[in-house]
Structures are given as structure tokens and as C-alpha cells.
ChimeraX commands (.cxc) that place a marker at each C-alpha (Angstrom):
marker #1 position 166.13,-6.88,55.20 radius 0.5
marker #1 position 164.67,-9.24,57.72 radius 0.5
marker #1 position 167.77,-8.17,60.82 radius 0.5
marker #1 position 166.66,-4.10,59.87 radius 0.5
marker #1 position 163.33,-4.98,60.28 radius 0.5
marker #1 position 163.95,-6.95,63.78 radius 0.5
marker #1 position 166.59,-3.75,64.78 radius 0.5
marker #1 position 163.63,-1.28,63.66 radius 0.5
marker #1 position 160.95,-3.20,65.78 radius 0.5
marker #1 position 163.08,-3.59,68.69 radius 0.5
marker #1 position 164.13,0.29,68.77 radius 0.5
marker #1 position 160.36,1.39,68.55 radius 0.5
marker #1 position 159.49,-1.51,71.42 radius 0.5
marker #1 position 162.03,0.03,73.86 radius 0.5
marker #1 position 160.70,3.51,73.36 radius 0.5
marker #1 position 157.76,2.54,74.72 radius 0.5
marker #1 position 159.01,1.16,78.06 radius 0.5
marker #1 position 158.50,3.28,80.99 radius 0.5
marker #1 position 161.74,5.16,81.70 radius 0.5
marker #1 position 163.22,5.07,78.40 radius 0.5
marker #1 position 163.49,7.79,75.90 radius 0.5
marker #1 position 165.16,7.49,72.37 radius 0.5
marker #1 position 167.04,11.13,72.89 radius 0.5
marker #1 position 168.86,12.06,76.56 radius 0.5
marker #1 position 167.23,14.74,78.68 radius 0.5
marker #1 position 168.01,16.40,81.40 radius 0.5
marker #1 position 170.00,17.69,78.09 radius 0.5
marker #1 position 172.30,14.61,77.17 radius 0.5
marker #1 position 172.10,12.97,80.51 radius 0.5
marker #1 position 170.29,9.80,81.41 radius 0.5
marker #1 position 167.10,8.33,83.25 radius 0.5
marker #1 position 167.75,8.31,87.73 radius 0.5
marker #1 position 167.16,5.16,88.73 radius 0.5
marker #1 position 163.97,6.26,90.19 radius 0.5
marker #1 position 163.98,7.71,93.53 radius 0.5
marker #1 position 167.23,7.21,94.10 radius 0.5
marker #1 position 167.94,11.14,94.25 radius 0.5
marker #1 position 164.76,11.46,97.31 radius 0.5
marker #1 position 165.23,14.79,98.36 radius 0.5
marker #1 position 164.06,16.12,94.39 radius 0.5
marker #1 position 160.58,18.04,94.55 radius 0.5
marker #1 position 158.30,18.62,91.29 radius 0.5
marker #1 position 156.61,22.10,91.92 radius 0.5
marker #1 position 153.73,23.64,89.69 radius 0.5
marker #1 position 152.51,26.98,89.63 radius 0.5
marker #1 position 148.55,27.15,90.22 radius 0.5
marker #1 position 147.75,29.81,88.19 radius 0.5
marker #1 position 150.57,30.02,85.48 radius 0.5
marker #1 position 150.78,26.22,85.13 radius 0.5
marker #1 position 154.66,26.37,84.93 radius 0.5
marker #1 position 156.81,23.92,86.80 radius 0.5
marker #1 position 159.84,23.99,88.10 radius 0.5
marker #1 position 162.00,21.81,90.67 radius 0.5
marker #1 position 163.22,22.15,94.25 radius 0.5
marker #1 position 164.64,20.12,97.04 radius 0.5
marker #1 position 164.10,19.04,100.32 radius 0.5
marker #1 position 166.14,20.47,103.17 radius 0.5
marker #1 position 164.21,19.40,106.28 radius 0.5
marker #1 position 161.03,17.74,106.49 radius 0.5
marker #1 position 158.93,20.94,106.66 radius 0.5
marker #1 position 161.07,23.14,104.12 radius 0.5
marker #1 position 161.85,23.13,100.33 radius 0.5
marker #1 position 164.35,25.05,98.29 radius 0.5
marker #1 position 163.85,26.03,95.02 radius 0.5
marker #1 position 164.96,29.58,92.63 radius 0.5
marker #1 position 162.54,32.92,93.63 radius 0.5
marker #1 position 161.40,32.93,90.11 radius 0.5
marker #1 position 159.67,29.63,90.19 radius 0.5
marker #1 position 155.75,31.76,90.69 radius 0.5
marker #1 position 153.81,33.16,93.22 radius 0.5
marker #1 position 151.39,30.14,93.89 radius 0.5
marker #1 position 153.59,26.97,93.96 radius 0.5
marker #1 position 152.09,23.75,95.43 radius 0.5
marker #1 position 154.82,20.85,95.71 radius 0.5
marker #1 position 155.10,16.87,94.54 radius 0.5
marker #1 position 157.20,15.16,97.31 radius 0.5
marker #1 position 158.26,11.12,96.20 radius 0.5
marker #1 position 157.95,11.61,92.38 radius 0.5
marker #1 position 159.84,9.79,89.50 radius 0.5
marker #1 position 157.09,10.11,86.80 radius 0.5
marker #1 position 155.47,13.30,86.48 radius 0.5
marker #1 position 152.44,11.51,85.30 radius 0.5
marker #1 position 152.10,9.08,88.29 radius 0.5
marker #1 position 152.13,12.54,90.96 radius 0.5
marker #1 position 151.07,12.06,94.28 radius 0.5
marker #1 position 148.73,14.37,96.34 radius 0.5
marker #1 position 150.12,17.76,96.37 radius 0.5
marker #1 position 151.31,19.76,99.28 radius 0.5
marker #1 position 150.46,23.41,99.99 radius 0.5
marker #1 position 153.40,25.56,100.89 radius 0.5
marker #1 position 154.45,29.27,101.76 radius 0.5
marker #1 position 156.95,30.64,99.25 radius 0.5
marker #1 position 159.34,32.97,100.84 radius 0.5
marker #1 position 161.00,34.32,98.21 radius 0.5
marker #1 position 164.27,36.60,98.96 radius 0.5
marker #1 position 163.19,40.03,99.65 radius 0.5
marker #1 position 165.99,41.28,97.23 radius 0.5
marker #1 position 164.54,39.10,94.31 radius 0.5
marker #1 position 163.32,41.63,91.57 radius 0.5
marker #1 position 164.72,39.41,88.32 radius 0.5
marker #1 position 167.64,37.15,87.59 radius 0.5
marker #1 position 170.25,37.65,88.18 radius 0.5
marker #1 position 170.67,38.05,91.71 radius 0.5
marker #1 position 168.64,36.85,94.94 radius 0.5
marker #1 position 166.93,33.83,92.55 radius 0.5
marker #1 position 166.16,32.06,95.78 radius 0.5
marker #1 position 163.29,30.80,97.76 radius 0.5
marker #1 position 162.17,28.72,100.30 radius 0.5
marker #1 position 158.61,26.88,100.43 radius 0.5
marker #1 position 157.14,25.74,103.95 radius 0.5
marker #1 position 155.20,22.86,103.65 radius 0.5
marker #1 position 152.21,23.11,105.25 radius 0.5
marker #1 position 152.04,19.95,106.11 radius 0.5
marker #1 position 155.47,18.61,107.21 radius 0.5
marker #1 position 156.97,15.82,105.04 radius 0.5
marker #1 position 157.28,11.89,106.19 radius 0.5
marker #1 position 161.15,11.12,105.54 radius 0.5
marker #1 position 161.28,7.18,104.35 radius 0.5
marker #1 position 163.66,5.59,100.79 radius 0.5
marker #1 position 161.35,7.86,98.89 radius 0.5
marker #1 position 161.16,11.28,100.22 radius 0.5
marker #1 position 164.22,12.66,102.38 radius 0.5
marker #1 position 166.50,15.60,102.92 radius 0.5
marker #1 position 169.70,16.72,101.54 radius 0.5
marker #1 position 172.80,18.46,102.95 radius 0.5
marker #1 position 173.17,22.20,102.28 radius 0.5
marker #1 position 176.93,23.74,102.89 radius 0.5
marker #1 position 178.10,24.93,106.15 radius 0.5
marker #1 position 179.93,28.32,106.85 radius 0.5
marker #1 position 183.14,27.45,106.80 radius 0.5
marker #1 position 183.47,24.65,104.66 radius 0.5
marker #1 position 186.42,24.17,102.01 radius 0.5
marker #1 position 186.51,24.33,98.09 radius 0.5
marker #1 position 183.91,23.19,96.04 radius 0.5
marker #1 position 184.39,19.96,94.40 radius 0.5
marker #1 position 184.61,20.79,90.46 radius 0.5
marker #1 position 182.59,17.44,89.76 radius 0.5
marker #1 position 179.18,17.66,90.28 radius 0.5
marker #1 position 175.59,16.53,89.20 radius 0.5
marker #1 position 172.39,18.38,88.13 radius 0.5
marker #1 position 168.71,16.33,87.49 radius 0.5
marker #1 position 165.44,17.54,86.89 radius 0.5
marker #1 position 161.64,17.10,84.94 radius 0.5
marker #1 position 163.01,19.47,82.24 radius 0.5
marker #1 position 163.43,20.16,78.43 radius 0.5
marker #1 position 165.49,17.50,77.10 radius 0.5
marker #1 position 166.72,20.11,74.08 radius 0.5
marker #1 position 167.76,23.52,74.37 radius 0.5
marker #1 position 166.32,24.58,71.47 radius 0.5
marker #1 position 162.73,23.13,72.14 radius 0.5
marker #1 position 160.16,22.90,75.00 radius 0.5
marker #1 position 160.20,18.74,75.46 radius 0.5
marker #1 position 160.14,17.84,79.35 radius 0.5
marker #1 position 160.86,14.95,80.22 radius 0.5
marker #1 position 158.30,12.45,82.29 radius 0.5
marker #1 position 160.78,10.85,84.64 radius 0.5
marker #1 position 163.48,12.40,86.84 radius 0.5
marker #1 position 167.30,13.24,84.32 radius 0.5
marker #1 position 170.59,13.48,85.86 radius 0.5
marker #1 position 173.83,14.84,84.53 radius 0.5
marker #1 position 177.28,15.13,85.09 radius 0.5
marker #1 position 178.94,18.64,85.64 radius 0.5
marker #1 position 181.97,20.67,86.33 radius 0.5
marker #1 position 182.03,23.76,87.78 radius 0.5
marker #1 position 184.15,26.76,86.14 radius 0.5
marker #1 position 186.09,28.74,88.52 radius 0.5
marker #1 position 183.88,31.45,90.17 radius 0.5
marker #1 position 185.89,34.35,88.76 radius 0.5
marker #1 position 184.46,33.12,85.29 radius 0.5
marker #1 position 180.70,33.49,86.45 radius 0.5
marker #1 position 180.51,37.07,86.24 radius 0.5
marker #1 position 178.48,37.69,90.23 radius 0.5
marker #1 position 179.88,36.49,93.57 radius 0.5
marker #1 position 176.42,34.97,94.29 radius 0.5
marker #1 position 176.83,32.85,91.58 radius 0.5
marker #1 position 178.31,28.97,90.43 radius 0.5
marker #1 position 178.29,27.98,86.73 radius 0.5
marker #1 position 179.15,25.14,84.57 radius 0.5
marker #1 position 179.49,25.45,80.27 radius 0.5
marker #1 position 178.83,23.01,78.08 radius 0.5
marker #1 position 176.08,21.40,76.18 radius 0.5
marker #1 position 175.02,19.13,78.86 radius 0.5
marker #1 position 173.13,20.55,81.81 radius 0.5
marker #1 position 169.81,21.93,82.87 radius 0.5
marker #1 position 167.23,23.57,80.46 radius 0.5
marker #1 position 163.91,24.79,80.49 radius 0.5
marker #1 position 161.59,23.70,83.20 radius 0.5
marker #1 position 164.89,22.63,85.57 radius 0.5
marker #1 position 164.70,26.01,87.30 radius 0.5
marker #1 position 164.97,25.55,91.18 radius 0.5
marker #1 position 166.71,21.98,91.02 radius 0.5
marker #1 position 169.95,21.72,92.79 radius 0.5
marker #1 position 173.78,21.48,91.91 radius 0.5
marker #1 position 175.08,18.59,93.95 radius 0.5
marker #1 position 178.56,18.21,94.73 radius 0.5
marker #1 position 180.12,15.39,97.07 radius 0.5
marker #1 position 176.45,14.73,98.18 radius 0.5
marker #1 position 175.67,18.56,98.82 radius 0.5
marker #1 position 173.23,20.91,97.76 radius 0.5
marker #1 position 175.47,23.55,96.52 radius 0.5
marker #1 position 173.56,25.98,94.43 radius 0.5
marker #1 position 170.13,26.14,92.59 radius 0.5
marker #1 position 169.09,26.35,88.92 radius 0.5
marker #1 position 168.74,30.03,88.34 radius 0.5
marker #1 position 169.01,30.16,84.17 radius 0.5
marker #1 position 171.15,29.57,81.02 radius 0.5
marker #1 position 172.79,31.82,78.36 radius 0.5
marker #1 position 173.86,30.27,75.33 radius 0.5
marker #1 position 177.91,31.78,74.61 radius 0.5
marker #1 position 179.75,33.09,71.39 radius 0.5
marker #1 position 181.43,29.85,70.58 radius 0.5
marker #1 position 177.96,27.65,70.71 radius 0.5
marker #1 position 178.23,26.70,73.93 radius 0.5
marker #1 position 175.65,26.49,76.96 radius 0.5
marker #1 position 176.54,28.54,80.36 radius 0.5
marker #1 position 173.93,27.43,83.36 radius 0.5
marker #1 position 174.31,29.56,86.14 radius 0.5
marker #1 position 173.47,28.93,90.09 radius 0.5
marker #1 position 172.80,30.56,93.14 radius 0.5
marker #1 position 175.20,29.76,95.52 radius 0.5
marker #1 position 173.44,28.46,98.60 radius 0.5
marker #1 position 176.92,29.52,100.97 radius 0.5
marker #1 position 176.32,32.91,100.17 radius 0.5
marker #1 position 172.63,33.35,101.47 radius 0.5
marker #1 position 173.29,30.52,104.62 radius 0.5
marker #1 position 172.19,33.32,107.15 radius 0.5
marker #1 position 169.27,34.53,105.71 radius 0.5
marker #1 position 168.32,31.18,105.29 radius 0.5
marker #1 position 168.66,29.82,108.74 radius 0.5
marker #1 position 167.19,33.20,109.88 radius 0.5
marker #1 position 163.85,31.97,108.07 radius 0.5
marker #1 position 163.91,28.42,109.15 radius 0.5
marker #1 position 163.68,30.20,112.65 radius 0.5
marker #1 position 160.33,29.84,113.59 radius 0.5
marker #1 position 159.70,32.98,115.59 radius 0.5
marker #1 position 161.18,35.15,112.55 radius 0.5
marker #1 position 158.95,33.02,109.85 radius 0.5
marker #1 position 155.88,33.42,111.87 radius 0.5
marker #1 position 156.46,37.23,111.46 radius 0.5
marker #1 position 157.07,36.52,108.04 radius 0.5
marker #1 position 153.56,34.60,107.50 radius 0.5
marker #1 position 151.66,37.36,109.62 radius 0.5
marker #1 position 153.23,40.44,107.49 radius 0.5
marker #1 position 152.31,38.78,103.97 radius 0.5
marker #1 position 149.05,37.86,105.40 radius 0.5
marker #1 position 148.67,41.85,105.87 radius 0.5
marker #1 position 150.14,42.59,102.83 radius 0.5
marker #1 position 147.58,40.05,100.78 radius 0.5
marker #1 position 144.61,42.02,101.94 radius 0.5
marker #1 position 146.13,45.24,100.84 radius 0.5
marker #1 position 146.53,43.77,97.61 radius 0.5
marker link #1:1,2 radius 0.2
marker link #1:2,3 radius 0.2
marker link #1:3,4 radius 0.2
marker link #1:4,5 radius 0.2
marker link #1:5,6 radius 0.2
marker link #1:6,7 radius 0.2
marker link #1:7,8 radius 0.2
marker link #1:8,9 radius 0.2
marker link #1:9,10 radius 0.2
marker link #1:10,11 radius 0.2
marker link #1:11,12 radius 0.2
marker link #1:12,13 radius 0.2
marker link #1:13,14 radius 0.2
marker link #1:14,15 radius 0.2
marker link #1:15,16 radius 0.2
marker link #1:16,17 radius 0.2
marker link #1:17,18 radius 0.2
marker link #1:18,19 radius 0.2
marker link #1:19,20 radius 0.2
marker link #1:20,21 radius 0.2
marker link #1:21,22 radius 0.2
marker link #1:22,23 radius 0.2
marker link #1:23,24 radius 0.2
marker link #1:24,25 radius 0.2
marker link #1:25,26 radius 0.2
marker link #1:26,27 radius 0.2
marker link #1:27,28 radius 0.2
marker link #1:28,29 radius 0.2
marker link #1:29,30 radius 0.2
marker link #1:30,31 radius 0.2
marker link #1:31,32 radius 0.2
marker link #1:32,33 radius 0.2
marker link #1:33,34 radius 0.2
marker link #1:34,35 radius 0.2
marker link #1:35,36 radius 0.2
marker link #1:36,37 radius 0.2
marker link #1:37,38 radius 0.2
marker link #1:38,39 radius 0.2
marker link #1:39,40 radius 0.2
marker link #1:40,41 radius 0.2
marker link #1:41,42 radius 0.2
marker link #1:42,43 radius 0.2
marker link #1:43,44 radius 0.2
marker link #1:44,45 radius 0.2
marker link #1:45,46 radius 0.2
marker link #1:46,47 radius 0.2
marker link #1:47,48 radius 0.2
marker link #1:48,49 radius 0.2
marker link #1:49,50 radius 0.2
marker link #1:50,51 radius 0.2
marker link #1:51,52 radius 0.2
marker link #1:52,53 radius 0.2
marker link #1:53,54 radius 0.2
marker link #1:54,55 radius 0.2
marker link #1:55,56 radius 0.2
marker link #1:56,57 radius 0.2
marker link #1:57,58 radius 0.2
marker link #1:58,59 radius 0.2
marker link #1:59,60 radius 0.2
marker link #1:60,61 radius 0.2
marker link #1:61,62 radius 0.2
marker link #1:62,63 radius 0.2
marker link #1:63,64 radius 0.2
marker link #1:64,65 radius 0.2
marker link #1:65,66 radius 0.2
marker link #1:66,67 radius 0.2
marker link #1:67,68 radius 0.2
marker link #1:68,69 radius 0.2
marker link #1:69,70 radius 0.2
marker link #1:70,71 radius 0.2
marker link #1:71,72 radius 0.2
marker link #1:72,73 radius 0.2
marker link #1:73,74 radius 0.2
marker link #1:74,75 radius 0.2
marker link #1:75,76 radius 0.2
marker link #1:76,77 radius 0.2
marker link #1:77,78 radius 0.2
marker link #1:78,79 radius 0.2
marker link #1:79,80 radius 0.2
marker link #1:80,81 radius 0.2
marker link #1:81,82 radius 0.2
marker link #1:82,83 radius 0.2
marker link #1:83,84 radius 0.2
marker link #1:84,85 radius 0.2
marker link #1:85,86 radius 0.2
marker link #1:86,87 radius 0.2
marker link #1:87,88 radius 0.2
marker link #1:88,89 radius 0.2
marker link #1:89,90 radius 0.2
marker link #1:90,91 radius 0.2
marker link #1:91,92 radius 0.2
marker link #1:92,93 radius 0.2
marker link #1:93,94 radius 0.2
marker link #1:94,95 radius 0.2
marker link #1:95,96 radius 0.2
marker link #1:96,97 radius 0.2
marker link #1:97,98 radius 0.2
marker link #1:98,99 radius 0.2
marker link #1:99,100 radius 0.2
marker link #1:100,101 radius 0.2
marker link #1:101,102 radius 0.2
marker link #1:102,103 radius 0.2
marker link #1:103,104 radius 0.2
marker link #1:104,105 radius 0.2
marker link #1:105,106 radius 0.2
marker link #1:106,107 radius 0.2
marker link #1:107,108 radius 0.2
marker link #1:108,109 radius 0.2
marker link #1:109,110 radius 0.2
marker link #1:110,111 radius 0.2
marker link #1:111,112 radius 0.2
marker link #1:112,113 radius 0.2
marker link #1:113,114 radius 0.2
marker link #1:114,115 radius 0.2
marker link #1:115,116 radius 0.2
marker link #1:116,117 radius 0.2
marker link #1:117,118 radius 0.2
marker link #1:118,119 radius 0.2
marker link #1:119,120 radius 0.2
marker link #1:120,121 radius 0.2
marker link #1:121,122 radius 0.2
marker link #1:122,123 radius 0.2
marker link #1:123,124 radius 0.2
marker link #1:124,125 radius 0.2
marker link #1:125,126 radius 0.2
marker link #1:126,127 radius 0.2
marker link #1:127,128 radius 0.2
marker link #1:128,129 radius 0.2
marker link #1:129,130 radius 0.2
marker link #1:130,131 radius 0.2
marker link #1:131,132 radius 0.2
marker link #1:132,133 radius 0.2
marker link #1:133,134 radius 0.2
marker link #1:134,135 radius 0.2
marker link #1:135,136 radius 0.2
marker link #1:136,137 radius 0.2
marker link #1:137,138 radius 0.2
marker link #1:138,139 radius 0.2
marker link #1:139,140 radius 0.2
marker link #1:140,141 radius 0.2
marker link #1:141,142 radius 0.2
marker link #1:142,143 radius 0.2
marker link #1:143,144 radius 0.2
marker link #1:144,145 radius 0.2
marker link #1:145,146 radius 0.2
marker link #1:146,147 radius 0.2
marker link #1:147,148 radius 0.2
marker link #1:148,149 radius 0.2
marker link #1:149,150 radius 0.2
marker link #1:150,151 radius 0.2
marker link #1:151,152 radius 0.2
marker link #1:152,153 radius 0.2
marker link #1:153,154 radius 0.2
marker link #1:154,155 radius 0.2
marker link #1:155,156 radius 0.2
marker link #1:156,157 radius 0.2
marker link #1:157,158 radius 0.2
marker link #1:158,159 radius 0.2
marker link #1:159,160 radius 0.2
marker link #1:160,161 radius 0.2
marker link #1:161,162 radius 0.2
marker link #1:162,163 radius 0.2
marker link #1:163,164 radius 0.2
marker link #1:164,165 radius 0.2
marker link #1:165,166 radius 0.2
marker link #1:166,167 radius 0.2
marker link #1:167,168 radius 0.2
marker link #1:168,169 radius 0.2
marker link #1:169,170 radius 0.2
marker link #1:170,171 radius 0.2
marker link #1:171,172 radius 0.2
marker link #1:172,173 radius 0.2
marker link #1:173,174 radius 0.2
marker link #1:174,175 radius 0.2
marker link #1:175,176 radius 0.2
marker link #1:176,177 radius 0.2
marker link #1:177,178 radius 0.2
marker link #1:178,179 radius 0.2
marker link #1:179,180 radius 0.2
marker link #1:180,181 radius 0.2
marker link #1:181,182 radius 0.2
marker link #1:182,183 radius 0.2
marker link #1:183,184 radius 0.2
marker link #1:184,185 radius 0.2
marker link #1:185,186 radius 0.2
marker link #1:186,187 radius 0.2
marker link #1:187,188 radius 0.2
marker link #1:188,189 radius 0.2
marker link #1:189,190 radius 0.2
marker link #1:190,191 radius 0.2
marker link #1:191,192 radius 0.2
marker link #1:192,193 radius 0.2
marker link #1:193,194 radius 0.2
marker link #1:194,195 radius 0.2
marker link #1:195,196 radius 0.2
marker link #1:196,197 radius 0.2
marker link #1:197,198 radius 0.2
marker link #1:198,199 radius 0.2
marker link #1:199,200 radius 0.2
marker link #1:200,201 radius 0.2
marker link #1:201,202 radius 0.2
marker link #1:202,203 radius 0.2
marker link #1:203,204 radius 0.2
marker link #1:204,205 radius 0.2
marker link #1:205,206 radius 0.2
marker link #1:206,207 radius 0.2
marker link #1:207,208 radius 0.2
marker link #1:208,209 radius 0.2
marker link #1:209,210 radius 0.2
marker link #1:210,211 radius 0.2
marker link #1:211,212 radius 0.2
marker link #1:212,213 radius 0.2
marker link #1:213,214 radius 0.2
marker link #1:214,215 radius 0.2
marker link #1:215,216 radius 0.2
marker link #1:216,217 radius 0.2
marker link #1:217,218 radius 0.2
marker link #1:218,219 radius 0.2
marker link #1:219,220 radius 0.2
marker link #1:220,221 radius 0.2
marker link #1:221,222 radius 0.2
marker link #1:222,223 radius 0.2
marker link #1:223,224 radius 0.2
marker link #1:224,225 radius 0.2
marker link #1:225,226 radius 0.2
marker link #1:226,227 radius 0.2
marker link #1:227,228 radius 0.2
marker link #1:228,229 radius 0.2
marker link #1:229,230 radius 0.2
marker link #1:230,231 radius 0.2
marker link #1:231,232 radius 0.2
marker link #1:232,233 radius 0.2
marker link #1:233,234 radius 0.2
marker link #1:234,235 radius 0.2
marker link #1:235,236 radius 0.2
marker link #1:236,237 radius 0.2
marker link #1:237,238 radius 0.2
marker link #1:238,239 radius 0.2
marker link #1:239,240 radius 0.2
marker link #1:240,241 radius 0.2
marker link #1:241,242 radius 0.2
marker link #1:242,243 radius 0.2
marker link #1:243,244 radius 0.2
marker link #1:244,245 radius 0.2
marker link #1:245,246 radius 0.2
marker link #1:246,247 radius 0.2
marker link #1:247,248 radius 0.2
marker link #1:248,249 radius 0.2
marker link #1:249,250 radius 0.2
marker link #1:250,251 radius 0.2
view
């Protein structure tokens, strides 16, 4: 009786260390060792309170999935979501084409204040034109649900292992998936798919299948490369900025 009660004791001691959760999250991954995966972004919706996650893709730009709200501010540096720096104010650009998913689930945020790039907050690699197969193996991380079935985020930064199914299986040409019942859930909306260190697609949503299993679909970053450098452009996104700007007083 006396070793159950030590086992017992020492079970409910580590649930209460920082970091360490007695069920997996992202769903069935494990705990980043923290900011080790810099370029990850916590974003939360000012009005709607929802949050979602993005990455960093040069100091003054974040990328995240278009339906991630209208008034996003962003949390650069963060492991804990209850230990969140400052925020930063941003400009959503959403993709013009983005009505619901599926489709066009893509958006970039300009920070309005450009980020400081150190061990804790830094960029990642998006794909070039031109560049060869995907790697099958990749990796997905987030704040989110730990459970499909439930609405349980979790307070410090998941990862999981992935693998890609073969893009004829994924039903849209804009679109990456992996099936299983590991990957991202609620709340990981707008958090990459990283394969051989690059951003390959975002977290657009999840359908669960006939035989039980979980199919997470992406937006695949290749296929929108030119309308994203075309808004990186700063002579384009300044047109961008003074047309909403227009369009806000109309509304």
C-alpha cells in the first residue's frame, strides 16, 4: 500500500511542474523544449477572444490561416501562454479569395512594429518556386486542444510528428494533408507544417473520416508564393493599407 501511495504522490507532484501535462496535446504529441521552435506566434482575436497560431517569415511579417479573425494582435517569444509578452499590433491581409474553408485560408499579418530576431524570436524558411518533392515526414506544434473531442488548450507550445498523404488524396490542389489521430486540433489554426526545416503549409481545419480517423488539412504555401511576395512588396502593401483604410470608413 505504502509504494501506491509513493507512485500516487509522485504522479500528482509531476503534474504540477511547469511544462508537464498528465495527457499529450498538441493531440498525442509532447511538450517543445521551450523556444526551441522561435519562429511560432500566439495570436488572439480582440473582439472574439479566439486564438489561433502563426509564424514568423521576416521580421516585420507573420503567416497564419485567413480565418484566424478580423482584429488579431500577435505574441512573438512565447512558450507559456500564461507568461505572454507585450502584444504587437498587426495588419491582417487576408487573401482576397478567402470567403470560407476550404480554399484561400491564408493570411499575412504586418507587424507594426518590426520584430527583434535573437534565440527566442526568429524566422522560418517558406518553399521556393521550383523546389523538389515534399518530404513525407514532417512536424506540426501549437497552443491547441489537446483532445479532439473537447476544448482543452494547452499552456505551453505541443509538437507532433506527421506524414503527409499523397496530394491526390487531399481532395484540392491548394491543399497538403496528413490522417491519423495525432495532429493539430482546435485552437492550432494558422500554425505551420514543417518539413526538412520548412514552412510548408498552414493549419486550415480537420474532418474526422469513416473509419475513425482524423484528416488535418493545409494550405500549401507553394501554391500562393506569388501573391505572397507580391504583398511583402512594399509599394503594393502600401496600396493595400490605403484601400482598407477607405474601405473601413465606408463600413
Amino acid at each position: 500500500m505504502s509504494i501506491l501511495w509513493l507512485i500516487t504522490s509522485l504522479l500528482l507532484l509531476l503534474s504540477c511542474v511547469p511544462g508537464f501535462s498528465m495527457r499529450d496535446g498538441i493531440v498525442h504529441g509532447k511538450v517543445s523544449i521551450p523556444h526551441s521552435r522561435p519562429y511560432m506566434v500566439y495570436i488572439r482575436d480582440t473582439i472574439s477572444e479566439e486564438v489561433c497560431d502563426g509564424f514568423l517569415i521576416r521580421e516585420d511579417f507573420v503567416m497564419t490561416a485567413a480565418h484566424c479573425g478580423r482584429n488579431p494582435v500577435v505574441y512573438l517569444g512565447v512558450n507559456d501562454t500564461n507568461l505572454l509578452p507585450e502584444s504587437v499590433a498587426v495588419h491582417p491581409i487576408p487573401h482576397p479569395k478567402f470567403i470560407m474553408r476550404p480554399g484561400y485560408d491564408i493570411m499575412l499579418l504586418k507587424l507594426k512594429t518590426p520584430a527583434t530576431l535573437n534565440k527566442t524570436v526568429n524566422t522560418i524558411t517558406l518553399p521556393k518556386t521550383g523546389d523538389g518533392e515534399i518530404s513525407k515526414n514532417c512536424m506540426v506544434m501549437g497552443w491547441g486542444s489537446q483532445d479532439y473531442q473537447y476544448d482543452s488548450p494547452s499552456r505551453v507550445l505541443k509538437e507532433a510528428n506527421v506524414t503527409l498523404l499523397d496530394s491526390k488524396n487531399c481532395g484540392t490542389t491548394d491543399t497538403l494533408c496528413s490522417e491519423g489521430k495525432i495532429g493539430p486540433a482546435k485552437g492550432d489554426s494558422g500554425g505551420p507544417i514543417v518539413c526538412g526545416d520548412v514552412a510548408q503549409g498552414i493549419v486550415s481545419f480537420y474532418t474526422q473520416e469513416s473509419n475513425g480517423e482524423y484528416c488535418t488539412r493545409y494550405t500549401h504555401i507553394l501554391k500562393y508564393l506569388p501573391w505572397i511576395h507580391n504583398m511583402m512588396n512594399s509599394s503594393l502593401l502600401q496600396q493595400h493599407e490605403t484601400w482598407k483604410g477607405k474601405l473601413d470608413k465606408l463600413i
